[in-house]
Structure formats: C-alpha cells, structure tokens
TIMIRO-878296 format. One line per field, with one value per residue: chain; y negated, x, z of N, C-alpha, C, O, CB in turn. Coordinates in steps of 0.001 Angstrom, whole numbers, plus 500000, padded with zeros to 6 digits. Atoms other than C-alpha are relative to their C-alpha. Last residue first. Glycine has a CB too. Layout:
chain = c(A,...)
n.py = c(Y,...)
n.px = c(X,...)
n.pz = c(Z,...)
ca.py = c(Y,...)
ca.px = c(X,...)
ca.pz = c(Z,...)
c.py = c(Y,...)
c.px = c(X,...)
c.pz = c(Z,...)
o.py = c(Y,...)
o.px = c(X,...)
o.pz = c(Z,...)
cb.py = c(Y,...)
cb.px = c(X,...)
cb.pz = c(Z,...)
This chain:
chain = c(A,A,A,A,A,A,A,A,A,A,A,A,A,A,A,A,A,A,A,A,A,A,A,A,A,A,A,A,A,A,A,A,A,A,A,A,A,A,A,A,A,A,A,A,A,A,A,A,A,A,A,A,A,A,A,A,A,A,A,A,A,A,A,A,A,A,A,A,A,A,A,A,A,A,A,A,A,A,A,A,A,A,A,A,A,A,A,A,A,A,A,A,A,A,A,A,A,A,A,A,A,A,A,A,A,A,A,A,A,A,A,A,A,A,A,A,A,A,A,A,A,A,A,A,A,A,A,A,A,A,A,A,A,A,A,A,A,A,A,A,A,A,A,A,A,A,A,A,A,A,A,A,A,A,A,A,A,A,A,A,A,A,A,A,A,A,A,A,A,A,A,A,A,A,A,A,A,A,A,A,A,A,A,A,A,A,A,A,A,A,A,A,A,A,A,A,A,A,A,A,A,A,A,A,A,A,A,A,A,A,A,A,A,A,A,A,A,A,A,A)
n.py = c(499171,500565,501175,498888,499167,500860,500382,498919,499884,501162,499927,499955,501501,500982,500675,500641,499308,500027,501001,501263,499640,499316,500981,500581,499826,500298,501704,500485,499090,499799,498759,499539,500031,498984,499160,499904,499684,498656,499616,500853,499125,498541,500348,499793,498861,499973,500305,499148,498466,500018,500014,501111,499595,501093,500889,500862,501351,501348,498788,501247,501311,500930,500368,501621,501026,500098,500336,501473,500381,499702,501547,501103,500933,500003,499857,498685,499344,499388,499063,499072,499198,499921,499114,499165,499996,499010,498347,500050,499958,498860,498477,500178,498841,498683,498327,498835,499701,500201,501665,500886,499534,500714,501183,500543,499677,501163,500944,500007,500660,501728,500436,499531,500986,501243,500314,499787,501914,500523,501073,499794,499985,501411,499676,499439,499459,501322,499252,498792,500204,500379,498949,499056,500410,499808,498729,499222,500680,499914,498597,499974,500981,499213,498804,500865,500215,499729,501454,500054,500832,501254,500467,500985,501448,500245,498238,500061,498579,499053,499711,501594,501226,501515,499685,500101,501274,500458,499393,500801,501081,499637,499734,501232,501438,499234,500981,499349,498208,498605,499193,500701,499978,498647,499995,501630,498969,498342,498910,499062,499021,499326,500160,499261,500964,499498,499504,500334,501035,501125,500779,500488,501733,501155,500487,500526,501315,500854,500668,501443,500899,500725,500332,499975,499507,498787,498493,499579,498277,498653,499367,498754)
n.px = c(499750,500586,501011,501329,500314,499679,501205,501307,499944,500476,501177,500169,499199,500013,501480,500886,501077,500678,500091,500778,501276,500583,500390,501069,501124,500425,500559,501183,501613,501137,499935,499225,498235,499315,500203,498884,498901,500263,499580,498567,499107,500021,498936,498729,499797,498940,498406,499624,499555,499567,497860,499482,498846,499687,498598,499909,499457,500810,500813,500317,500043,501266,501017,499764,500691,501320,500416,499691,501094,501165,500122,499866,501366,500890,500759,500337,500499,499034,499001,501733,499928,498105,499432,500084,499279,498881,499794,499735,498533,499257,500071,499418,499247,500160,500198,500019,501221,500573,499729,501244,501147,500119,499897,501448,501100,499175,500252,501287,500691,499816,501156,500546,499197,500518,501234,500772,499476,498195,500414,499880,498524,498795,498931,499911,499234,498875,498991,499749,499341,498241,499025,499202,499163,498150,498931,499712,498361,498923,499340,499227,498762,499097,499701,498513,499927,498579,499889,499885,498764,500011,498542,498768,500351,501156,500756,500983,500987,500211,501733,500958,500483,499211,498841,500203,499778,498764,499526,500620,499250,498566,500826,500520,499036,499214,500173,501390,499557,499496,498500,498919,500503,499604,498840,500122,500258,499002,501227,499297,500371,500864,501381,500262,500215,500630,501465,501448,500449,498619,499578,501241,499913,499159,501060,501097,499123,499641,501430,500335,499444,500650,500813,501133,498226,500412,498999,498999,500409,498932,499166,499228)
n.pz = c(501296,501065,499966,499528,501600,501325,500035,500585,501294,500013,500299,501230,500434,498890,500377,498836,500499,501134,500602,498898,499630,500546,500942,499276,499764,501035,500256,499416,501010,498519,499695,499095,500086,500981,499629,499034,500561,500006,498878,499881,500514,499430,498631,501029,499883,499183,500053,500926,499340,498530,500324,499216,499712,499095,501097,499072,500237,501413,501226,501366,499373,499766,501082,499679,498941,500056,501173,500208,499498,500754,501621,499319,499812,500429,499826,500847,499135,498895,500948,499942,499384,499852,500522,499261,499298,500288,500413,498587,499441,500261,499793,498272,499889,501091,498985,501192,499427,501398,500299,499195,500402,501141,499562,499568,501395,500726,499237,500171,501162,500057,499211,500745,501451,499370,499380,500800,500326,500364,500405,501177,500380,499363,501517,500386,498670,500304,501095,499594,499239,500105,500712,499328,499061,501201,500596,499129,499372,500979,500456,498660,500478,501050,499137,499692,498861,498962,499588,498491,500323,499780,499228,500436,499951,500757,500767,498865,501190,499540,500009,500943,499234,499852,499137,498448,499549,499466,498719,498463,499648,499141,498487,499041,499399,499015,498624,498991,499025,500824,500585,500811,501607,500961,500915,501057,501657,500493,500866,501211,500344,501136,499514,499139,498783,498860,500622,499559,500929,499894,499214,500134,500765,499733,498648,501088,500422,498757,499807,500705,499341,498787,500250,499288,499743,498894,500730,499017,499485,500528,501515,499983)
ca.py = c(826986,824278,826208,828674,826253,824144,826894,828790,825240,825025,828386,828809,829003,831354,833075,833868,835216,832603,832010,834734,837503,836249,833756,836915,838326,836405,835457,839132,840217,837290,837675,834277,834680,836201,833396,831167,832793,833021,829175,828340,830913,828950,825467,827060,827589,823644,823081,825257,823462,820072,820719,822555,824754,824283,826076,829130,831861,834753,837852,835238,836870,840184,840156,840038,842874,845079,844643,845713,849546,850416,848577,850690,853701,853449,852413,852116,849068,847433,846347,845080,842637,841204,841592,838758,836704,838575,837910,834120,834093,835428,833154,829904,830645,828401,826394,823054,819850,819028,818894,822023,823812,822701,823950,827167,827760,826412,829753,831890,830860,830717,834666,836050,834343,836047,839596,839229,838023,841567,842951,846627,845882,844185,847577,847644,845024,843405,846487,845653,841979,842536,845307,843055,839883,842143,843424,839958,837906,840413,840866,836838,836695,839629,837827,834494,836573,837230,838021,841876,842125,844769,847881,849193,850261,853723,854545,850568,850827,847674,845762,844088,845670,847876,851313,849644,848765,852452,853446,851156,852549,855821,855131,853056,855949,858538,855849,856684,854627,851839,848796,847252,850029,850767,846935,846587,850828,849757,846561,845081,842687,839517,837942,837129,836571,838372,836374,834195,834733,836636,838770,839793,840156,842650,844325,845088,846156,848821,849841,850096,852202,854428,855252,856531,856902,854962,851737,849116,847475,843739,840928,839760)
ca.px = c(732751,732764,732203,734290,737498,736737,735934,739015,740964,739942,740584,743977,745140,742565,742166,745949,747554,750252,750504,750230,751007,753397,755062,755184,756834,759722,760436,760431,762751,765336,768244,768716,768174,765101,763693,764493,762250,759287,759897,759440,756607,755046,755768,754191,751199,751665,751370,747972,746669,746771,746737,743143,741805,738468,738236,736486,735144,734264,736362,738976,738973,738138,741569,743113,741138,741909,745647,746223,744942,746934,749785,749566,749279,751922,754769,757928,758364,760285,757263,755125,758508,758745,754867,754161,755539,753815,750697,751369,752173,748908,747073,748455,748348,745855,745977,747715,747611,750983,752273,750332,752277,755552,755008,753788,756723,759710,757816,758192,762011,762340,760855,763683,766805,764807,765139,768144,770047,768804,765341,766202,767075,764399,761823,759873,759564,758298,756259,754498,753919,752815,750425,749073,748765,746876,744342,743543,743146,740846,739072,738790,736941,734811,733167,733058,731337,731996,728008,728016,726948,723760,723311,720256,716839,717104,719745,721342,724862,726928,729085,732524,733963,736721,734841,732176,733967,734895,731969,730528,733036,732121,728431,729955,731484,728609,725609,726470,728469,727743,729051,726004,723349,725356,725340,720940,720799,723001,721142,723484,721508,722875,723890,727311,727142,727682,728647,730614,733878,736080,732842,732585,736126,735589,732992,734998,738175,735682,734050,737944,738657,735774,736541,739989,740393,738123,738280,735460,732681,733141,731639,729201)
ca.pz = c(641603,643766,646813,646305,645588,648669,651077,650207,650820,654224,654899,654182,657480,658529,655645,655975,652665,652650,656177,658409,655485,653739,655713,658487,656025,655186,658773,659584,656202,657395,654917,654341,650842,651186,653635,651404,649095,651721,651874,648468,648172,650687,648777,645246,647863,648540,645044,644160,647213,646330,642434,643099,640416,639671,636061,637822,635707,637056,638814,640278,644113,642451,640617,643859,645196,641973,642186,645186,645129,642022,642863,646534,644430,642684,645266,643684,646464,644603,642057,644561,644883,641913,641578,643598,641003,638237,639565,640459,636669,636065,637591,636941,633012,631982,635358,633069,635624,633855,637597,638351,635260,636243,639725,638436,635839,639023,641038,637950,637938,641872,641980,638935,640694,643730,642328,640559,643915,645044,647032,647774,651398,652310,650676,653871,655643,651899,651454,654989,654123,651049,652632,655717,653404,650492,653319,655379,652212,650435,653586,653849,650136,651147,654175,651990,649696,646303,644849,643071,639125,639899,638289,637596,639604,639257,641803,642733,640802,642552,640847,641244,644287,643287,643370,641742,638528,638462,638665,636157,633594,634078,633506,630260,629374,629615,628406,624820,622829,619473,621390,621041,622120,625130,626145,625590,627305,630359,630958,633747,636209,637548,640979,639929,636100,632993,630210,631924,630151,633278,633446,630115,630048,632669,631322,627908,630209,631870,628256,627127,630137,629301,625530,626570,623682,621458,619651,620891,618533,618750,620784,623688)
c.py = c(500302,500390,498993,499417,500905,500398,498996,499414,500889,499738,499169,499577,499828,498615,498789,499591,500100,500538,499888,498561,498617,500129,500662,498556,499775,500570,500180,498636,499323,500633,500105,501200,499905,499910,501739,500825,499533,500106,501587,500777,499442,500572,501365,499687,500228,501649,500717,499498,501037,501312,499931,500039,498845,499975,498871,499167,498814,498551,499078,501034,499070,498755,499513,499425,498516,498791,499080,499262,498316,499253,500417,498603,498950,499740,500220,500802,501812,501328,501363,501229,501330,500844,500493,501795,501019,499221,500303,501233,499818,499979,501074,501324,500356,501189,500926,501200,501184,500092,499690,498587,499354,499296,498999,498760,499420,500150,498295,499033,499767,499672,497987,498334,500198,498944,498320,499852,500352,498899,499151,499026,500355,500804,498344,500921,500944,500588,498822,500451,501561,499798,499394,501038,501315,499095,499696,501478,501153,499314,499954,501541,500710,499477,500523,501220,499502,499113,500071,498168,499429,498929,498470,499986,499420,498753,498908,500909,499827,500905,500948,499726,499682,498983,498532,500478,499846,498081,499922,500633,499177,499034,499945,500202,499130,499320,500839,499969,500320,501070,501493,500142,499030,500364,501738,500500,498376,500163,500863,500429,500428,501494,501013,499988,500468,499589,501151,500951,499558,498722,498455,498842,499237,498916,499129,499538,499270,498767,499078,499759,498823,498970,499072,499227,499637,500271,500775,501127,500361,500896,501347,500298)
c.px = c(498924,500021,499826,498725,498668,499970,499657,498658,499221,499598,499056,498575,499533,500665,499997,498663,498969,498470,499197,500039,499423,498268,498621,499457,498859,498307,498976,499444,498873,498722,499035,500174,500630,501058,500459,500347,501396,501695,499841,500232,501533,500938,499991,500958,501322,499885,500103,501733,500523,500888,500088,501405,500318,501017,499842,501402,500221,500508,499140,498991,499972,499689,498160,499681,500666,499483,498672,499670,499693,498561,498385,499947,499462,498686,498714,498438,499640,499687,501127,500673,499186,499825,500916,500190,499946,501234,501211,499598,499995,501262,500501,500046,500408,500676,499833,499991,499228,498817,499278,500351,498932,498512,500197,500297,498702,498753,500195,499644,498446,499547,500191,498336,498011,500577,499582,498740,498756,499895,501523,499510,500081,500997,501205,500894,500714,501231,501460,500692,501016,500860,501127,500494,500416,501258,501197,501000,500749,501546,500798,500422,501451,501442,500990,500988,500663,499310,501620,500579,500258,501636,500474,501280,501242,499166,498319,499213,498564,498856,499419,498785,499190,499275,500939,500668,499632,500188,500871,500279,499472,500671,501610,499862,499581,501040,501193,500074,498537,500556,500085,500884,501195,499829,500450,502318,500331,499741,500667,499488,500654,499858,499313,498588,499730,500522,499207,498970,498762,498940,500454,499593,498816,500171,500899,499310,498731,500743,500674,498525,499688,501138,500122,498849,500879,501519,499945,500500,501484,499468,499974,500482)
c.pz = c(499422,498699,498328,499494,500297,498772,499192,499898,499287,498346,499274,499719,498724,499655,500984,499793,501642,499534,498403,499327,501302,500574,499335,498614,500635,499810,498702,499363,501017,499646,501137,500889,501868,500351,499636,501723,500837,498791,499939,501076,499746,499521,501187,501531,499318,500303,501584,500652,499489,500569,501506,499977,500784,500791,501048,499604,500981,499998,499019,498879,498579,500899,500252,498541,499748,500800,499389,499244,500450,500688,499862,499031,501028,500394,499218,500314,499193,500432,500371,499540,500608,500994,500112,499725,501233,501536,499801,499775,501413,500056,500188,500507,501588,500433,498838,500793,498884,500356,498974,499761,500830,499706,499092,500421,500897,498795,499405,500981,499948,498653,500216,500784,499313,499505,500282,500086,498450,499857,499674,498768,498045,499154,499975,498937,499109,501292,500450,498737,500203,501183,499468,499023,500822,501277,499440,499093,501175,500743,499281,500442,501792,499486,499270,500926,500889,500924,500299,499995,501540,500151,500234,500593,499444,499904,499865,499227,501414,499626,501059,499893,499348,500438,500241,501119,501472,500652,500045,501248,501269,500240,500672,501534,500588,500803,500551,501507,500388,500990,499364,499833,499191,498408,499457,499783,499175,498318,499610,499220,498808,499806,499115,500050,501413,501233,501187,499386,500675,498666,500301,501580,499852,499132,500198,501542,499030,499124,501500,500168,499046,500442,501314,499893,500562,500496,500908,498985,500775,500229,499614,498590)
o.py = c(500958,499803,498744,499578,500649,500059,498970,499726,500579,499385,499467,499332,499556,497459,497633,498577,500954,500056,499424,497663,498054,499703,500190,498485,500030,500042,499646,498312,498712,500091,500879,501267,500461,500678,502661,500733,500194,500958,501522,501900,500023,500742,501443,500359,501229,502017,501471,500300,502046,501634,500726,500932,497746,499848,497710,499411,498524,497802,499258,501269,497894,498499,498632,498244,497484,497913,497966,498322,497842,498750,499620,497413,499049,498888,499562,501800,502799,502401,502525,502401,501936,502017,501717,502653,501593,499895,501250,501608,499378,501004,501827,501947,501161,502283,502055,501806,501147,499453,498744,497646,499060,498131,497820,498172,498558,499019,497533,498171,498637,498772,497191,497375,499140,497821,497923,499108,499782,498288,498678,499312,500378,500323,497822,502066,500635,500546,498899,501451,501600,499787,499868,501920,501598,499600,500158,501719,501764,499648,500341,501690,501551,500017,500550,501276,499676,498056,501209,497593,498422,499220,497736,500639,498325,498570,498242,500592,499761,500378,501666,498661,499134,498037,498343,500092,499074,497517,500361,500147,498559,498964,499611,499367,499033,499145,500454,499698,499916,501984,502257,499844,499417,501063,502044,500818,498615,500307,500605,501598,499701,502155,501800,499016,501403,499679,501316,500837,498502,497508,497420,497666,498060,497745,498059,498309,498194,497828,497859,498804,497655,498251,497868,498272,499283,499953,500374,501760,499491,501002,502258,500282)
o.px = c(498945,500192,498790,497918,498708,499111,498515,497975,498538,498564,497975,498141,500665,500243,499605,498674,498142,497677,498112,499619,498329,497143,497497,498278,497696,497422,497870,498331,497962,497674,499169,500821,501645,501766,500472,501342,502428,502535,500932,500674,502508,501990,501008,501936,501994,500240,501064,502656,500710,501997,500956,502242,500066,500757,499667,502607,499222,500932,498988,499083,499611,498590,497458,499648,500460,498777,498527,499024,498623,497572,497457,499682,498296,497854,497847,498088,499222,500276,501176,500783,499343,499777,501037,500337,500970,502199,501655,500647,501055,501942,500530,501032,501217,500130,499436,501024,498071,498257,498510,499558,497840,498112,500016,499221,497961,498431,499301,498934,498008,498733,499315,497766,497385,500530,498500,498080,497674,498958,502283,499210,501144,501490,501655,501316,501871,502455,502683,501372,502240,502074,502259,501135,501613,502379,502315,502205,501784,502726,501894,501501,502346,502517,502124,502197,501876,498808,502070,501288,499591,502348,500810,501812,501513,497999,497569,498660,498751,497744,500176,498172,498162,499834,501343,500458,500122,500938,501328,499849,500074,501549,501968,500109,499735,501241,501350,501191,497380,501241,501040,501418,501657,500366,501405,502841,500782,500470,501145,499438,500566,500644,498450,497988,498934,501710,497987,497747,498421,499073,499956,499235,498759,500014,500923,499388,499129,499971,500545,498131,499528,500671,500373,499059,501901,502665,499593,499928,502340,498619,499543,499759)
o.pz = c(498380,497631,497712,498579,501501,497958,498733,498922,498310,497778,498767,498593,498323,499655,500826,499095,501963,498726,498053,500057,501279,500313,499503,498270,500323,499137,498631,498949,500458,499296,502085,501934,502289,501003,500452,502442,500956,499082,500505,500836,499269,500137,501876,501858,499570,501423,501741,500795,500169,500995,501865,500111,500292,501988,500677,499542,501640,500878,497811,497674,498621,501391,499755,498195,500386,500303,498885,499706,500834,500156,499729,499208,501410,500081,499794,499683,499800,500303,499968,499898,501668,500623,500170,500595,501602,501895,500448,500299,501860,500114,501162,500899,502048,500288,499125,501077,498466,499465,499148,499765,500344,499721,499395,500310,500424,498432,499772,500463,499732,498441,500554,500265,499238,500007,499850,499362,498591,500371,500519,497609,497425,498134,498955,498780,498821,501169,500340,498972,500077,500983,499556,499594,500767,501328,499668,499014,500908,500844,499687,501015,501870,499225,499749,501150,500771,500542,500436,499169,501776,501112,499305,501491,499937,499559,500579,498174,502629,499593,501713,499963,499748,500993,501388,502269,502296,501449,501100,502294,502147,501101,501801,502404,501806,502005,501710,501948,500272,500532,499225,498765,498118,497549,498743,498714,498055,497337,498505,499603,497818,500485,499505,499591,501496,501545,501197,499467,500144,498823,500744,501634,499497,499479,499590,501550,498584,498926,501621,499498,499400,501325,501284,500641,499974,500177,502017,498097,500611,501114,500321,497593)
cb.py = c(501205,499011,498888,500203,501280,499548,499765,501311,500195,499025,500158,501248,499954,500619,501121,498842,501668,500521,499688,499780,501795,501066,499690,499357,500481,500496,498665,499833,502502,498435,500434,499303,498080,499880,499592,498684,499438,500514,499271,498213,500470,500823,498321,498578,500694,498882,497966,499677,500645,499898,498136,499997,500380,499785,499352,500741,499533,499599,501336,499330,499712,500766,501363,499532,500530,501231,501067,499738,500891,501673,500411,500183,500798,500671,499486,501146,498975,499185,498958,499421,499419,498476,499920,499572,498913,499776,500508,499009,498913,500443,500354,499057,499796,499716,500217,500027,498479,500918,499511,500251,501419,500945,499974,500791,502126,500365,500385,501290,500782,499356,501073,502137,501335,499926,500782,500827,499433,500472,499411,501066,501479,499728,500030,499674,500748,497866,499866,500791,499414,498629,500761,500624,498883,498341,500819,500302,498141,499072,500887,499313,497361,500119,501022,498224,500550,499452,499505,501468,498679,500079,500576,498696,499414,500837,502285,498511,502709,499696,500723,499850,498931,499424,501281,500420,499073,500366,501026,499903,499167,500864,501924,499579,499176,501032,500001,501651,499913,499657,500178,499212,499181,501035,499191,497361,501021,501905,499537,500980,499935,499571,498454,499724,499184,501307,500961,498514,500496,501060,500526,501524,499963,500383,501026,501374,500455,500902,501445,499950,500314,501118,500917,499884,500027,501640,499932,500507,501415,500303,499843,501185)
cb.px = c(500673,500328,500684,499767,501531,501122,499660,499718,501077,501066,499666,500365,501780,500726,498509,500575,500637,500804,501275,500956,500159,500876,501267,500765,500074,501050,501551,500273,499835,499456,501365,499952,500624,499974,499081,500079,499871,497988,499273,500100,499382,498885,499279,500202,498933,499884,500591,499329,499115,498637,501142,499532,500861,499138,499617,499943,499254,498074,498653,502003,501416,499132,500057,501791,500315,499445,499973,500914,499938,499907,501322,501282,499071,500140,500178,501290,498689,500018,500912,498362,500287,501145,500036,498943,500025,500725,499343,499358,500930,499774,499725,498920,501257,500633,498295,501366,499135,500348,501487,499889,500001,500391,500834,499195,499775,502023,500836,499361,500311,501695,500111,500082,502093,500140,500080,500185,502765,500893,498945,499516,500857,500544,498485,499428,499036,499083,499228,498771,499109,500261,499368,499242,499335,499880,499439,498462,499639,499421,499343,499016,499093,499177,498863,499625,499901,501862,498917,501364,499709,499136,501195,499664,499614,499259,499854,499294,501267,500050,499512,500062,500772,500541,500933,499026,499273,501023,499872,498347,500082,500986,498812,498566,500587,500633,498268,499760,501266,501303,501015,500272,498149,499265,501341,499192,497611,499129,499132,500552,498841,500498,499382,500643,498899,499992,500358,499610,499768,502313,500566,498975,500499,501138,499542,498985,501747,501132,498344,500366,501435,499556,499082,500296,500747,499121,501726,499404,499635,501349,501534,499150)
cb.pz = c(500141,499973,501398,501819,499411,499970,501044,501016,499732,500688,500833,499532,499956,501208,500298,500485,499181,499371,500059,501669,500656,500027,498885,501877,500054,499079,499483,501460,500111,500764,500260,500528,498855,498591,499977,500134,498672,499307,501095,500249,498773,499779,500981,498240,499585,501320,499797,498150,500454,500867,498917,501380,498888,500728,497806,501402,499133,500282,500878,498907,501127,500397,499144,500591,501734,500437,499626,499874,501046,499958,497668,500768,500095,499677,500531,500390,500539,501253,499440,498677,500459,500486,499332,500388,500159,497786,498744,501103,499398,498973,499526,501162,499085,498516,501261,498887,500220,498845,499637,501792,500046,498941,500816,501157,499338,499467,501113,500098,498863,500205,501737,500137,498497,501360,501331,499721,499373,498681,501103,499988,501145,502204,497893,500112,501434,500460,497806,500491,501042,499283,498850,501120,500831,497510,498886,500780,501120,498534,499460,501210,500100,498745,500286,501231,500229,499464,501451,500755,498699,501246,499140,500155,501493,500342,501843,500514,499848,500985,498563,498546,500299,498739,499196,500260,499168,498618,500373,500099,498821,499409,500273,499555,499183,499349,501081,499755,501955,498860,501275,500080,499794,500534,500947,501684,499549,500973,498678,500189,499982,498764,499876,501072,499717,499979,498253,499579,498476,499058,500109,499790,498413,500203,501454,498632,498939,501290,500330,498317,500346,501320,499611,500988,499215,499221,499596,501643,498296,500551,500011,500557)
C-alpha cells in the first residue's frame, strides 16, 4: 500500500485508494479489511474510510459484517451472470431507446475503438482492452443523457474485473470485437431491434457466453 491521500472529498479518494488496492492485488477476494492498520497509514480517521466501505458495498465489492470487519466479497458465478443479465437488458433498452440520436459520428467513433481492440488482441496487448471496451459502450450510454443509469452501470462492469486477471482470451476477446461488428452494422442499417437484441442476447448473454465466462474465472 502507498502514499498519504489529498483531501476533499476525503472519502472518494479512500474509495479510489481501495479500489486500486484491489485492481493491484493487495487486497484479495476472500480477505479481511483492517480498518484501524489502513486508517493508521493514510493518516484519516475511521469516518471516511467507513464511508468509503459503504459505498464499496453498495456496488458489490465488500461486505461490512457488524463487529466482526469487513470482508473483500468472492465474484460468483451467480453474480457474474446477474451482471451479464442487468447491463444486456439496460444497453439494450437505452439503445431502443435513444436509435434515433445515434449519428454517422457516433458509429465512425464505435468502428475506430472497435479497429483499437482488434489491433490490440492481434499484438496480444490487453493493457488497455478494458477500458477501451468502456468507452465503446459508452458511445451510446452516453446518448442516452441518462445519469443515473451511468452511474448504476458502471459499477457492475467494473466488478466483473475487480482483481487482477492477466488471462485474457484472444479467442474470445476477438469474436466479442465480431459482436460489436455486427451490432454496428446493425446501426447503420437502421435496425434498432436487430441491434439490440445483439446486445443483450448475444453480447451480454451468460448463456451464450458462458463457455468462455467459465474459462476466464476459472483461470484467474
């Protein structure tokens, strides 16, 4: 664990301090939180922090167990297949949704980042896979002017990569780049159902998808 933190909002930088702790390994599913060991190192007092662990548990990550700690929550295969289920029936449902406010700009924008991950699995380079399949799905998250629908999205597809996992499959990384192929031609030909059903019954399918979920999971 690093650094002292800058204040202001204190508590979002103890939450973004967990999280990277997380995302680095240093706290692990399964594990125990010592409140007073990271309160003493970043120099606060347990208020933030408490605020930050309630927020992490509102999203999933941990769970506060009264007077016994706070425990670094397992992902589940149960949880995994929720996550899929929810964000498939909301992109789908913004995507119905906001068709007509999806331009040539838009999906000029969703081929480049798409053309960046397919580079990127060729080079067999997942550094950035992530987050540029974030901002692609974004393009149209975005549309939607929807706040708190980003707000509540977000979280669940961050806790599908909440700890480290450098087992990235080129198989299945490409033929999701081949989804969002089809979901873009699907754009252009002006077919919002087609494009959503992709979405949600395909791309963000547990079902169809499963094979592969149990693959990365597993050898993580």
């Amino acid at each position: 664990m690093d650094g002292q933190l800058d204040v202001s909002p204190l508590r979002e930088h103890v939450y973004a301090y967990l999280r990277k702790q997380m995302n680095l390994g240093t706290l692990t599913p399964g594990s125990t939180i010592n409140i007073k060991e990271i309160a003493s190192h970043l120099g606060i007092s347990n208020t933030p922090l408490r605020d930050a662990l309630i927020h992490l548990e509102i999203e999933g990550f941990v769970t506060i167990l009264p007077r016994r700690g706070v425990r670094v929550n397992v992902l589940e295969l149960q949880d995994i297949k929720n996550a899929y289920d929810t964000i498939g029936m909301v992109e789908a449902s913004i995507v119905l949704s906001c068709f007509d406010k999806i331009k040539p700009a838009h999906i000029s924008k969703l081929e480049k980042l798409n053309r960046i991950m397919i580079s990127d699995i060729e080079k067999n380079d997942f550094r950035r896979l992530f987050k540029t399949n974030l901002e692609f799905h974004d393009i149209y998250i975005n549309i939607s002017g929807n706040e708190l629908l980003k707000k509540i999205i977000l979280p669940i597809k961050l806790r599908l990569y909440d700890f480290p996992r450098h087992n990235y499959d080129s198989e299945w990384e490409m033929r999701n780049c081949g989804e969002h192929q089809s979901f873009i031609d699907y754009l252009k030909a002006g077919d919002a159902k087609e494009a959503a059903r992709i979405l949600q019954d395909v791309h963000w399918s547990f079902e169809y998808q499963e094979k592969y979920i149990r693959k990365f999971y597993e050898m993580a």
